[in-house]
N, C-alpha and C positions, 0 to 999 in steps of 0.2 A: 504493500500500500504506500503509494507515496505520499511524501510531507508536503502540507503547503507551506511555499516559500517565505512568506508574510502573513502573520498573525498582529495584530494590535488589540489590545482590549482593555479599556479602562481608563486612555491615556486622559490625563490634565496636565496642564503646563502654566504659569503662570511668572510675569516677571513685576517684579514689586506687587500693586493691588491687581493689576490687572490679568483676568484670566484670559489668556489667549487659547488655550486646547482645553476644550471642559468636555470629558470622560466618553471618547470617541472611540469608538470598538468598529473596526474593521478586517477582514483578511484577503487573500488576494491568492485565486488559483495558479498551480502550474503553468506558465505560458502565456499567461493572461496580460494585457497593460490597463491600471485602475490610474483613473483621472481623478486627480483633487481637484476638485473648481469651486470657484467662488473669488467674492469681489477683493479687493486688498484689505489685506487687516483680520482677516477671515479664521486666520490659521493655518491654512494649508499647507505656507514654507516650513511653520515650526514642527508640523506634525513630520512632513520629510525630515527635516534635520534630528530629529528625533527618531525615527525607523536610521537616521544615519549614525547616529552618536554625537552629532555636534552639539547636541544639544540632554539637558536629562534631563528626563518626565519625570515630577513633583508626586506623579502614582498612575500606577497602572503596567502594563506588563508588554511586554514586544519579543515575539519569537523570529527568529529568521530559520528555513529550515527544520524548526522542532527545538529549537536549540534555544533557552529564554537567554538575549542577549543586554537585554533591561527588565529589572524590576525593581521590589523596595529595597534589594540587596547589592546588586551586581548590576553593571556598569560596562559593559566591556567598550575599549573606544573603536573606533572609527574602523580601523587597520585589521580587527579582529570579528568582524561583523559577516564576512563576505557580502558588501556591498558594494557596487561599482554607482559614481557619480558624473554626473555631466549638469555643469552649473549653466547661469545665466548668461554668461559671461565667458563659457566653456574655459576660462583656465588655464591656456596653452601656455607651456611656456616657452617664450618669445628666443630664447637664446641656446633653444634645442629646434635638428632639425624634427621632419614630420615623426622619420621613424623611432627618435629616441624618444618623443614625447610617447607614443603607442607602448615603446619597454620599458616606459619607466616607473610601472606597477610588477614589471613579472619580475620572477627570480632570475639572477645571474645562473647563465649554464650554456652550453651547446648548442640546447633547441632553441633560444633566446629568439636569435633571430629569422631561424624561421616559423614562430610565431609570431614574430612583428608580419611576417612577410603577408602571412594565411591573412592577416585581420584587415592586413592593406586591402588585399585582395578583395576582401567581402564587405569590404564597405566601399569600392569602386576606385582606391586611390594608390591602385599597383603601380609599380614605377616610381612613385613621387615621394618615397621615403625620405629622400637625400636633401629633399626642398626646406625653406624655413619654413613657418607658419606665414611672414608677413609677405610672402608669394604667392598665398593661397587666398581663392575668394571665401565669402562667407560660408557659404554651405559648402566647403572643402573643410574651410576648420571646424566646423561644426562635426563633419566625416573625420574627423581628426579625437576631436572630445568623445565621441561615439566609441572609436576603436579600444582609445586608450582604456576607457572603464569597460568596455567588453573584454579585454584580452586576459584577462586575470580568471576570467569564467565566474564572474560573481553570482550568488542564488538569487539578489534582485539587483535591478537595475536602476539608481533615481533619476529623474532629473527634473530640473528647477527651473520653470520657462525657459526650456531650451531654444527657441523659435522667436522671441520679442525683440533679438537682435536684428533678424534676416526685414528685410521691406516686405511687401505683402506678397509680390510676385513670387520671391522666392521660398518666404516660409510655407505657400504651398505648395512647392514642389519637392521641399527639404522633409516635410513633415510626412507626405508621403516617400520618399526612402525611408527615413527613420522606422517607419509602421515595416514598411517590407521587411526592413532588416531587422528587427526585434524576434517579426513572426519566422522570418528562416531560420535564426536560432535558437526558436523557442525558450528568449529569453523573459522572465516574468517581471514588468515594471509598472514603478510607479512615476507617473508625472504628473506637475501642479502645473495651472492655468488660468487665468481668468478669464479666456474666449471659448465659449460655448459651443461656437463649431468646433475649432480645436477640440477642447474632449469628445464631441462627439462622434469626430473623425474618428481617431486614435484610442477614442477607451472602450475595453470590451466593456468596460463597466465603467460607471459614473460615481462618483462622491461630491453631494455637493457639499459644501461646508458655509456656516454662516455666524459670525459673532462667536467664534470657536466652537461651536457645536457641528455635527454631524447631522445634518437634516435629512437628507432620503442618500439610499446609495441602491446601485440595482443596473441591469442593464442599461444602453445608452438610448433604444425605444422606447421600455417603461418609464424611464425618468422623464422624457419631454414629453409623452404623450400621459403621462399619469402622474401626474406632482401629485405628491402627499400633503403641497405644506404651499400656503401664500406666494411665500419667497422663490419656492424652485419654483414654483408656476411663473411668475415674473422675469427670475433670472434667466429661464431657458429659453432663450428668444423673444422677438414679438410680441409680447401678451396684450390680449384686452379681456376685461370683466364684463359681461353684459349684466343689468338684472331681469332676474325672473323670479316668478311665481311655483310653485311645487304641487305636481297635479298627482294623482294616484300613477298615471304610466310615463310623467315627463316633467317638463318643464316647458311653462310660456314665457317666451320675450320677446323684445321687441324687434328681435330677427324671426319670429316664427316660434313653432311648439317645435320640441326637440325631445325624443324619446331615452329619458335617462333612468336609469336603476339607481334609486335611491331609496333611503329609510326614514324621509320627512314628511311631518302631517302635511295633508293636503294646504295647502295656502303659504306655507311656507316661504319664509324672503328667501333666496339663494341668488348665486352670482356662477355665470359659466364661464370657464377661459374659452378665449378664441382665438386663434392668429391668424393671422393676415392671408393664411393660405385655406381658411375655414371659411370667408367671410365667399359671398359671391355678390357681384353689383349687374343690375341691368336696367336700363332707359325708363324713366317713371313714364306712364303714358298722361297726357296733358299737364305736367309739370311737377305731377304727385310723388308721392313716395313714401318712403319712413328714413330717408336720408338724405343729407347734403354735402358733397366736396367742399371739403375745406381745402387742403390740399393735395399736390402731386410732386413725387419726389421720383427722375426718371432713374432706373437704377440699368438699365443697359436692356436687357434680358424680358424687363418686365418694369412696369409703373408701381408704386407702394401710395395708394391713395388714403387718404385721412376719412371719415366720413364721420359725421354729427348726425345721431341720432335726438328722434324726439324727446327723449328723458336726459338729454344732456351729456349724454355716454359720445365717447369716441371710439372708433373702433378703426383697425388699417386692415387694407385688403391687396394684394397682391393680383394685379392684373395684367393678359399678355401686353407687348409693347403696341398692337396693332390697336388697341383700344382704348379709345380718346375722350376724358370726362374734363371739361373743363372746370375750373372753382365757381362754385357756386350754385353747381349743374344739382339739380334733383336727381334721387336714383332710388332705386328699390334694392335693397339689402335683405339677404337673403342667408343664410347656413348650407353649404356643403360640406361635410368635413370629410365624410366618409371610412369615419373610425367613430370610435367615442368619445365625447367631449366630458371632462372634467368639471364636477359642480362643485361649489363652495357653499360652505354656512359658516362663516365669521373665517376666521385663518387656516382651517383646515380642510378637506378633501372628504365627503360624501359618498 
C-alpha cells in the first residue's frame, strides 16, 4: 500500500497576535498537484513554508511520506524533509553555470553528472548546461529552478508562484510545460497562487484558503461549480448573486424559475450564483425586458456585458463577438447554465 506523500492536519501558525494558519488539515495523493489559492495575506505561502521547514507550526502535525517530519516535538529542517522547492523568484544562482545550479542538490559521485544531464534533458534544456542563467530567457530559468528541485527525486514538490515572474504570454505557455512535466514524472506537488485559472489549470485538486483558514478543498470542477462557502463562490471567477424566492421544486428570480434541490421552506429568501457564462441575453421585443446594458467590455473572443436588473442586481454575461448590444439597449435575460447552479441562504451553500 502506498504512503501519501503529504499529510497536514491540524496546522496553526501565528506571528505575534496575528493568526495566519488556523488548524488547516489537508493531504495530497501520489502524483497528484494540490493548488493553495487564495487572495494575499491568506496563508497559503506560510502553510508551504511550513510543509517546507522554513517555517514551524505553533501545533498540529505534517507527515511527508509517512514519516511525521513536524509536530509538538520534532522539527526536522529543510534538508531532511525530502522536499524539493522552486520559489518566486526561482533562486538561481547567478555565478553558476545552468548545469551546476541542477547539481547543486545531488551528492558528489560519478553519476553526478549524468544526472545533471537526464534532468536537462527532460525538462527541454539539453545542451545548454555550460550556459549562465543571465543567457537564459525567463521560462529557461524557470526550466532551470524546475530541474534543480526535481533532480534530488524529492517525495513532494513546492513551489511558490512560480509563474508571477513570466508576462502573460509566456506564463501560459511555461505553466503548461511545468503541468507536463510534473505529470511525466509522477511527481506529487504543491503550489500557491492567487489566479484562479492558474489553479485550475494545474491542480488536480483545489485548496482554497481565506483569513488562514481552509474553506472548501476538492477537485478543481467541484470547487467552481459547487462552492460551499460565500467566498469561494466569489473568488472563483465571475460571480453574481441573483435573489430569489424558495418554491417546493426551485427557485424564482428575476432570470426565471430554476429547478434546485434544496431543504428550505417554501418562501424562503435565497441568493443563486451565476456567471457570466450562465447568464443568456436576447433583443427585448418593443423595448421590454427584465434588463438593461450598462456596459460592454470587448475581451477578443467574446463581449463580457454588465446588465441591470429590475431589483437593482447586476449581473455579467459573456457573449459571442458577433453580437452587438449597445449601453442602454433593453434585453431579456435569461439562465442557461446547463449544470447546476449553487443557492445560498446567508454565507453558506444549500
Amino acid at each position: 500500500m502506498k504512503t501519501t506523500p503529504v499529510v497536514c492536519r491540524n496546522l496553526s501558525k501565528s506571528f505575534g497576535d496575528q493568526i495566519v494558519v488556523n488548524d488547516v488539515s489537508f493531504s495530497v495523493p501520489a502524483g497528484q498537484i494540490l493548488a493553495l489559492l487564495g487572495p494575499s495575506g491568506c496563508g497559503k505561502t506560510t502553510t508551504l513554508r511550513l510543509i517546507a521547514g522554513f517555517e514551524q507550526a505553533d501545533a498540529g502535525v505534517i507527515l511527508i511520506e509517512g514519516q511525521e517530519v513536524a509536530n509538538g516535538r520534532i522539527q526536522l529542517p529543510p534538508e531532511k524533509r525530502r522536499v524539493g522547492m522552486v520559489f518566486q523568484d526561482y533562486a538561481i544562482f547567478p555565478h553558476l553555470s545552468v548545469a551546476e545550479n541542477v547539481a547543486f542538490g545531488l551528492p558528489r559521485g560519478k553519476e553526478r553528472t549524468s544526472q545533471v544531464e537526464t534532468m536537462l534533458d527532460f525538462v527541454g534544456l539539453g545542451g545548454l548546461g555550460a550556459r549562465m542563467p543571465h543567457e537564459l530567457s525567463g521560462g529557461q530559468q524557470q526550466r532551470v529552478a524546475l530541474a534543480r528541485a526535481l533532480a534530488p527525486k524529492p517525495a513532494v514538490l513546492l513551489l511558490d508562484e512560480p509563474f508571477s515572474n513570466l508576462d502573460a504570454a509566456l506564463r501560459t505557455a511555461v505553466r503548461q510545460e511545468v503541468k507536463e512535466l510534473l505529470k511525466a514524472s509522477g511527481t506529487t506537488a504543491v503550489f500557491v497562487t492567487h489566479d484562479q485559472e492558474e489553479a485550475l489549470f494545474l491542480g488536480d485538486q483545489v485548496a482554497v484558503m481565506n483569513g488562514g483558514r481552509l474553506e472548501q478543498i476538492g477537485a478543481a470542477e467541484v470547487v467552481f461549480h459547487e462552492p460551499k462557502t460565500r467566498f469561494v463562490a466569489e473568488f472563483m471567477g465571475h460571480t453574481d448573486f441573483i435573489g430569489g424566492s424558495a418554491t417546493s421544486t426551485g427557485v424564482d428570480t428575476s432570470l426565471g424559475f430554476m429547478p434546485l434541490a434544496h431543504h428550505l421552506p417554501t418562501g424562503a429568501a435565497v441568493e443563486v450564483v451565476v456567471r457570466p457564462d450562465d447568464v443568456k441575453l436576447e433583443d427585448a421585443e418593443d423595448g421590454t425586458g427584465n434588463g438593461r446594458i450598462l456596459s460592454r467590455q470587448f475581451l477578443g473572443i467574446a463581449y463580457l456585458y454588465r446588465v441591470a436588473l429590475p431589483d437593482g442586481r447586476v449581473v455579467q454575461s459573456w457573449q459571442p463577438h458577433q453580437i452587438h448590444f449597445a449601453i442602454g439597449t433593453a434585453v431579456q435575460a435569461s439562465i442557461r447554465p446547463g449544470h447546476v447552479l449553487r443557492c445560498f441562504a446567508g454565507e453558506t451553500a444549500v
